[in-house]
ZASEVEX-796667 format. One record per residue (C-alpha): x, y, z; residue in three letters. Coordinates in steps of 0.25 Angstrom, whole numbers, padded with zeros to 4 digits, always signed. Layout:
BEGIN
XYZALA
...
END
This chain:
BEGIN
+0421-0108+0138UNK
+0437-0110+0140UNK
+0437-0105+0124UNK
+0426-0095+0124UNK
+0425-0080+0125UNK
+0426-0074+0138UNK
+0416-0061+0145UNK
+0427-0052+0139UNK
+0426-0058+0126UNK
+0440-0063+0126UNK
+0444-0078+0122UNK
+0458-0079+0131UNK
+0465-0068+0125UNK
+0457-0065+0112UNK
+0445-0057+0110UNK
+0437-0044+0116UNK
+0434-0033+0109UNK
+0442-0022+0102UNK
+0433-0014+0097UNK
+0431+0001+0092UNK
+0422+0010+0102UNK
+0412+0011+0093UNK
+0410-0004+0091UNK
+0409-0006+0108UNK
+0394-0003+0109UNK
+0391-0015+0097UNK
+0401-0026+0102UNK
+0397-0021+0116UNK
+0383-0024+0113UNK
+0384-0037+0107UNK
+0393-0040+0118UNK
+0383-0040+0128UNK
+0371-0045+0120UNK
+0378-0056+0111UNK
+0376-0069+0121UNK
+0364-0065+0128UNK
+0357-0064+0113UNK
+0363-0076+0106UNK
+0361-0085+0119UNK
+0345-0080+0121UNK
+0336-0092+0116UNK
+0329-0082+0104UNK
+0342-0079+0098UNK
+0346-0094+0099UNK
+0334-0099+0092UNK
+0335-0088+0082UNK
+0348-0092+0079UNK
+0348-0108+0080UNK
+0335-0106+0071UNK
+0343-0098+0059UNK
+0355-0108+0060UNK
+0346-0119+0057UNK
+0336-0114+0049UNK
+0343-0103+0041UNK
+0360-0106+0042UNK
+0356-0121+0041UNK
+0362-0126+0052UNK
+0366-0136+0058UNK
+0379-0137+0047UNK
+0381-0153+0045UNK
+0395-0159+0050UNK
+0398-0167+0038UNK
+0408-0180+0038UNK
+0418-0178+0026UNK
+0418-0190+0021UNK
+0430-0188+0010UNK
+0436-0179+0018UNK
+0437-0185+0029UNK
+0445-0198+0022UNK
+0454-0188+0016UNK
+0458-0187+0030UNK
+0454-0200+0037UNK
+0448-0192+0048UNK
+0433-0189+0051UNK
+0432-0174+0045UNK
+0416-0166+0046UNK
+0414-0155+0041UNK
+0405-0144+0049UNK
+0396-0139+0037UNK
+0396-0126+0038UNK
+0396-0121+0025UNK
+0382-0128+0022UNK
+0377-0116+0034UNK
+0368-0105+0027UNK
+0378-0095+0018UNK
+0388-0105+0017UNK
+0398-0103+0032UNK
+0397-0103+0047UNK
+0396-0088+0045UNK
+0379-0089+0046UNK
+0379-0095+0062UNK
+0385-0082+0064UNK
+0377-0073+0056UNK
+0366-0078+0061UNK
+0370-0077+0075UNK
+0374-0062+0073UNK
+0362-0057+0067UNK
+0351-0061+0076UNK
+0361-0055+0086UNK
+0360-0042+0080UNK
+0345-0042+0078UNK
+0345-0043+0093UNK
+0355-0032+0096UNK
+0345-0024+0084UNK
+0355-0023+0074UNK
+0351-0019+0060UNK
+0364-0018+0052UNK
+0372-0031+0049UNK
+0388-0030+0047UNK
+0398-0041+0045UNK
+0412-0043+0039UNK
+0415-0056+0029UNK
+0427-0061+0024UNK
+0425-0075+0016UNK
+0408-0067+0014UNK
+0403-0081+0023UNK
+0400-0071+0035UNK
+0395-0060+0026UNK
+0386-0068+0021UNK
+0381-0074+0032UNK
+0379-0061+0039UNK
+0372-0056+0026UNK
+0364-0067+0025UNK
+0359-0065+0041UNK
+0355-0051+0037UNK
+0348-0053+0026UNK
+0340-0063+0035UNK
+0338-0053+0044UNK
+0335-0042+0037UNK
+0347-0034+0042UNK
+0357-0026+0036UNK
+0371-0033+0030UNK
+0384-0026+0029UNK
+0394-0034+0025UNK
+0410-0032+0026UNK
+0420-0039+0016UNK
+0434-0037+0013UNK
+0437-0032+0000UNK
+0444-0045-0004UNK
+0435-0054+0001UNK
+0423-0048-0008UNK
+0429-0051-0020UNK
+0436-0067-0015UNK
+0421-0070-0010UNK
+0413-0063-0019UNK
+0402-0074-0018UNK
+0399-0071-0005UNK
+0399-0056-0006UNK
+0388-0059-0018UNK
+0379-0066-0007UNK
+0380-0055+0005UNK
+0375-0044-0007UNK
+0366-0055-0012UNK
+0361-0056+0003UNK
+0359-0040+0005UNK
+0373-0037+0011UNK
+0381-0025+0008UNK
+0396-0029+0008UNK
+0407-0019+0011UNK
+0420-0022+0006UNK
+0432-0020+0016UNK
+0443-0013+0006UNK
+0454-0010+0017UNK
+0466-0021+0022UNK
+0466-0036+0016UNK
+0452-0031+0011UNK
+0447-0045+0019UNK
+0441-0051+0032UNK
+0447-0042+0041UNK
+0445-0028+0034UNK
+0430-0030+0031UNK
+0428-0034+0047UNK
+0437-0020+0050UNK
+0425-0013+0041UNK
+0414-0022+0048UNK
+0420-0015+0061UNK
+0421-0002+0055UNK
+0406-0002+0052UNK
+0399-0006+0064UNK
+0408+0006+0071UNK
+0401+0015+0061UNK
+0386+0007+0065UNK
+0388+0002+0078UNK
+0370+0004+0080UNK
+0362-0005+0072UNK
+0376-0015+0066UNK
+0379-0029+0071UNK
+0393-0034+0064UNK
+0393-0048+0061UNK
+0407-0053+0062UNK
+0409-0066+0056UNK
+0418-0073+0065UNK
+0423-0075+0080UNK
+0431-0062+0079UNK
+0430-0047+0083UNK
+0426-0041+0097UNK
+0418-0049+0108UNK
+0407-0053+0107UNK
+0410-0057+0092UNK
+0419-0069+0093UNK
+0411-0076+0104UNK
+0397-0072+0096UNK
+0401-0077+0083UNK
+0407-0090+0089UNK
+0394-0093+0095UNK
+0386-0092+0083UNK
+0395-0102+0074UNK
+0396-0110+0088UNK
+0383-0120+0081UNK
+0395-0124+0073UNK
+0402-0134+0083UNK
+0389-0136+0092UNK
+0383-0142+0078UNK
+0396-0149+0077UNK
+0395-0156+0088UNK
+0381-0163+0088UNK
+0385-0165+0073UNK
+0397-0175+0077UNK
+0391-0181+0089UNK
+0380-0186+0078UNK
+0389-0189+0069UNK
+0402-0196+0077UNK
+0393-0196+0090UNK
+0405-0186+0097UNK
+0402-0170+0096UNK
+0419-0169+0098UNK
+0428-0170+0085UNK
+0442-0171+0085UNK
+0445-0159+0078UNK
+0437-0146+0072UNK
+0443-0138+0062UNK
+0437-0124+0056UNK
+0444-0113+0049UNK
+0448-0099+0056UNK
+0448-0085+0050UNK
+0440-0076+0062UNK
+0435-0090+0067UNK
+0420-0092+0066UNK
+0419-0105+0061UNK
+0430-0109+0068UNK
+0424-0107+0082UNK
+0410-0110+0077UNK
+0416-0125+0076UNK
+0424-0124+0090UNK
+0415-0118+0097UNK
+0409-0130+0105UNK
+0422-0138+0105UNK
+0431-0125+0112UNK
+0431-0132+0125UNK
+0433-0146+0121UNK
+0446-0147+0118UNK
+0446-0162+0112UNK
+0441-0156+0099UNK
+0451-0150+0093UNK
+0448-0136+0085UNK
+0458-0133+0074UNK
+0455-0119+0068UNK
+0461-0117+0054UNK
+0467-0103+0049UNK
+0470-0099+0034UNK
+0485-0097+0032UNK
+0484-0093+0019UNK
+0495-0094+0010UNK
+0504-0099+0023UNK
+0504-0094+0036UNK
+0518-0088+0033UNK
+0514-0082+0019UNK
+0510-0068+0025UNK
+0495-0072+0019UNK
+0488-0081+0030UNK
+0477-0078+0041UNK
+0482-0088+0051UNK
+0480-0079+0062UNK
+0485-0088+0074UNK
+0498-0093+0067UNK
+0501-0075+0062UNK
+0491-0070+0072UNK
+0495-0063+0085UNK
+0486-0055+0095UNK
+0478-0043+0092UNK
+0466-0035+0091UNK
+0457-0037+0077UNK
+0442-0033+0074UNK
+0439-0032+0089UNK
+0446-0045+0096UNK
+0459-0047+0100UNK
+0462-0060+0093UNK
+0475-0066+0085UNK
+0477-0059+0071UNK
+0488-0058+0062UNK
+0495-0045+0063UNK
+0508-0038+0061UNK
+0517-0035+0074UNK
+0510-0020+0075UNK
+0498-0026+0073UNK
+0494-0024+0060UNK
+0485-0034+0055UNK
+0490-0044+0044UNK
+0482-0047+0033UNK
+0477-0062+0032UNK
+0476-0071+0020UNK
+0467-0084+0017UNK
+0460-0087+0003UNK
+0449-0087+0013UNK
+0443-0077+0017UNK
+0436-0080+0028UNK
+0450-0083+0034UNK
+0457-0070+0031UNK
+0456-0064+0043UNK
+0469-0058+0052UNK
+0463-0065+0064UNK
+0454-0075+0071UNK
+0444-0074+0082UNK
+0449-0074+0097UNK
+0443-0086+0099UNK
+0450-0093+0090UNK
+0464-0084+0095UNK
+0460-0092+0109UNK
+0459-0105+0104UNK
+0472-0103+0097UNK
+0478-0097+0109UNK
+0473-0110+0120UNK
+0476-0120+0108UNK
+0461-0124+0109UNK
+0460-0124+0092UNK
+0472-0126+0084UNK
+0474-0116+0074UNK
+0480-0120+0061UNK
+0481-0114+0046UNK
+0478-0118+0032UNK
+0481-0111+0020UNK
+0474-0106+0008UNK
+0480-0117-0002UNK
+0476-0130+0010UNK
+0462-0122+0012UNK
+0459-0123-0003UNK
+0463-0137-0005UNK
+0454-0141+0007UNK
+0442-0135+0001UNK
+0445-0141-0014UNK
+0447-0155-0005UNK
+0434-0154+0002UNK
+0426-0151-0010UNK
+0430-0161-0017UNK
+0429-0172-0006UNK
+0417-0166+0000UNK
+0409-0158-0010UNK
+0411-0146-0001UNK
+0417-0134-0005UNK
+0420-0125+0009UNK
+0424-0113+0011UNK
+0438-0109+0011UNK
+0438-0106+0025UNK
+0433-0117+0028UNK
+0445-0126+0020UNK
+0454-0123+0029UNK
+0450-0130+0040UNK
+0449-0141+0031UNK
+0462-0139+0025UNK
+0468-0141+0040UNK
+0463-0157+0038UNK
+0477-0160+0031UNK
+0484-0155+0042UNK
+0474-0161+0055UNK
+0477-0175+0054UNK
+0466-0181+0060UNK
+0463-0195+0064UNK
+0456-0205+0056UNK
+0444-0206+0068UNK
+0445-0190+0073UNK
+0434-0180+0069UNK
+0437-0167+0063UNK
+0427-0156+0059UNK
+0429-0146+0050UNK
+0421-0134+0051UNK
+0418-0131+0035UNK
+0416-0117+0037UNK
+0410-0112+0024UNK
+0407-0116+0010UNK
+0416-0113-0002UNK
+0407-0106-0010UNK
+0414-0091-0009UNK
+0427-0099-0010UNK
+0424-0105-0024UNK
+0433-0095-0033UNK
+0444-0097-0025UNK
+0442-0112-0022UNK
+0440-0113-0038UNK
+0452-0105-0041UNK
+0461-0115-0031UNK
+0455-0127-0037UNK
+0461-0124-0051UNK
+0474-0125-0044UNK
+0470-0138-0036UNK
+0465-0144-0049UNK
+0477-0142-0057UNK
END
């Protein structure tokens, strides 16, 4: 693939592994073991079988009516908040824990930002009897208490991350910290396409089912698997290259990943990573992040949290850097008002993650016969005090 992950683990420029010493022999392992486990005929049974029967997929691709004469376009939306736990987050988790059954792992670690990973990892070990620590930064426990409730409902410990912004990044630094301290019987399951190889590449094949559903979806529904666009939001990038996947060497669809920029990309409280971001080395990839000129990293900003993150996956610092996908921000105030609009013309409330890849709509321009699809990352649910809290305001 002219977009994939090289033998190095390197997309272009992007990726590798910067890792501690302590952490060679786990990354090292998985290295070697990761394609030759998920490509073997058991683990793909195994893990076609729990998306089905147990996530429940396939996710629909909807036609939004409303929405899409708002717009006079044709807009579907790729429903994956109806997934088990309520985000894309479960393909993954899935994935990961029947790898680590296979590597004999016994101890369960993760970090969590917006709690849609961390409850997706807990709810994997609770399936499989394992083992759940879950990281969270101290600031995200309290702005998404709902899903804290469910990891502890779900046998999870979670450990609150109290240093730095008190968010995503920090509670991946104690993620890090703690497989150095277990490097035996742990798997860490990171949430999205970022940290050392084999990470990014792994994680990316697991939300791959995305765009290969998407694809027989719109050959039944438009008889072409081809749209004219696909937009999905960006904080690490998951969702992102779970949608794009299948579509990376065909360059007619075009792939438009949206970033928060918070209060404005110029306020000093954003996380749009490829307008402020510049080369350097974070959680084990070399990737774009935002950072000072001595290489101190900024702190990012979104309302959400699944956004706020300094950086982005290399994959997605490679497709920026070719021009394959188009990289464009939304902030926290358009994001809002995107997810108000599409519950009140839809009757579904998304994720704020997920709203600001709707909220680039206004800007897209699309034609009245093109086909975009919107990858509806998650569901609004651990968004509803801040959503309710804006829609005073929208109201009055």
């Amino acid at each position: 693939m002219k977009y994939g992950v090289d033998d190095k683990g390197y997309y272009g420029e992007f990726g590798g592994a910067f890792i501690p010493e302590m952490l060679y022999p786990n990354v090292e392992e998985l290295r070697q073991n990761y394609l030759k486990i998920i490509e073997s005929e058991d683990f793909q049974k195994e893990f076609r079988h729990l998306l089905k029967d147990y996530a429940g997929r396939p996710s629909p691709l909807y036609f939004a009516k409303r929405l899409s004469e708002q717009y006079n376009t044709n807009i579907y939306l790729k429903r994956e908040d109806l997934n088990h736990t309520g985000a894309h987050k479960i393909n993954n988790t899935v994935g990961q824990i029947l790898l680590a059954q296979r590597l004999d792992k016994k101890r369960i670690i993760a970090e969590t930002g917006a709690g849609q990973h961390g409850v997706a990892t807990a709810t994997v070990c609770a399936l499989m009897g394992l083992e759940c620590i879950v990281y969270m930064g101290e600031v995200d426990i309290k702005r998404q208490a709902p899903n804290v409730d469910k990891m502890k409902l779900l046998g999870a410990e979670v450990r609150p991350a109290t240093c730095g912004s008190k968010t995503l990044k920090d509670a991946t630094n104690e993620a890090i910290r703690d497989w150095i301290n277990n490097p035996v019987d742990t798997h860490y399951i990171i949430g999205s396409v970022v940290g050392p190889h084999p990470y990014p590449d792994m994680v990316a094949r697991f939300q791959s089912v995305i765009s290969e559903e998407m694809k027989l979806q719109l050959k039944e529904k438009i008889g072409n698997e081809n749209p004219d666009y696909i937009l999905a939001c960006v904080g690490g990038g998951s969702n992102a290259i779970g949608a794009f996947y299948h579509y990376l060497e065909n360059e007619a669809v075009k792939l438009i990943a949206v970033e928060a920029a918070g209060k404005g990309i110029d306020s000093g409280y954003s996380a749009a990573t490829t307008v402020l971001g510049k080369p350097g080395i974070i959680h084990g990839s070399n990737t774009l992040l935002m950072q000072t000129d001595d290489g101190q990293i900024i702190e990012p900003h979104s309302i959400s949290a699944g956004l706020d993150y300094p950086g982005i996956g290399p994959v997605h610092a490679h497709l920026m850097k070719t021009g394959r996908a188009q990289f464009v921000s939304i902030t926290d105030d358009e994001a809002v008002h995107s997810a108000i609009r599409l519950s009140r013309l839809e009757g579904i409330i998304p994720a704020l993650e997920s709203a600001h890849a709707l909220a680039y709509l206004d800007k897209l321009n699309a034609k009245e016969d093109e086909n975009v699809v919107v990858n509806l990352s998650g569901r609004g649910d651990k968004d509803m005090e801040i959503l309710i809290e804006e829609l005073r305001n929208w109201d009055n």
